[in-house]
C-alpha angles and dihedrals in degrees: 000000000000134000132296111275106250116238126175115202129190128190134143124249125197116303091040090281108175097225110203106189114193113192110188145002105353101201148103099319099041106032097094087058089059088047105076098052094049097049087055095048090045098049094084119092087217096046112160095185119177103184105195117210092170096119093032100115091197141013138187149183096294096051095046081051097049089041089057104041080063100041091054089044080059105041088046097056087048088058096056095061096287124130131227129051141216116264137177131212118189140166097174114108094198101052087036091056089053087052097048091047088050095047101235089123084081115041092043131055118248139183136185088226137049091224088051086052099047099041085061088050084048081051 
């Protein structure tokens, strides 16, 4: 048995929150699919982007990279004046233990829930 199939999925929730679900291994060889939904959710100066990995069962190197190139485009653009922010929600240990060994736990914001996520982009 072989790995999930990847799949990237972009919509919009109340208060104009970009939502990125990412269903299945984030790495090397999915991480381009995930690409194009997040550069447009990120082109905006006001972005408000919740990427979900709560059902990504993996992620490397090149997913925790992609993850923060848009997080500092959008951190960057807040910081010029710009509104909104890059947050992650995630249930899965797995994926939550890579975050926590890279770091990333404490430079970006993450939640366990989607709801928990989107109401601190709300503010």
């Amino acid at each position: 048995m072989g790995p999930a199939p990847f799949q990237a999925s972009a919509s919009e929730l109340e208060g104009g929150i970009r939502l990125l679900e990412v269903n299945g291994e984030l790495d090397l060889s999915t991480a381009a699919q995930l690409e194009g939904p997040l550069e447009e959710a990120i082109e905006s100066p006001k972005s408000a982007v919740l990427i979900d990995l709560s059902d990504c069962t993996f992620i490397d190197s090149t997913g925790i990279a992609l993850v923060v190139r848009a997080w500092q485009r959008v951190d960057a653009a807040a910081g010029n004046g710009g509104e909104g922010g890059l947050v992650l929600c995630c249930q899965n240990e797995q994926v939550r233990r890579v975050l926590e060994v890279t770091g990333l736990e404490h430079s970006l914001r993450v939640f366990g829930t989607r709801d928990e996520a989107a109401a601190a982009l709300r503010g």
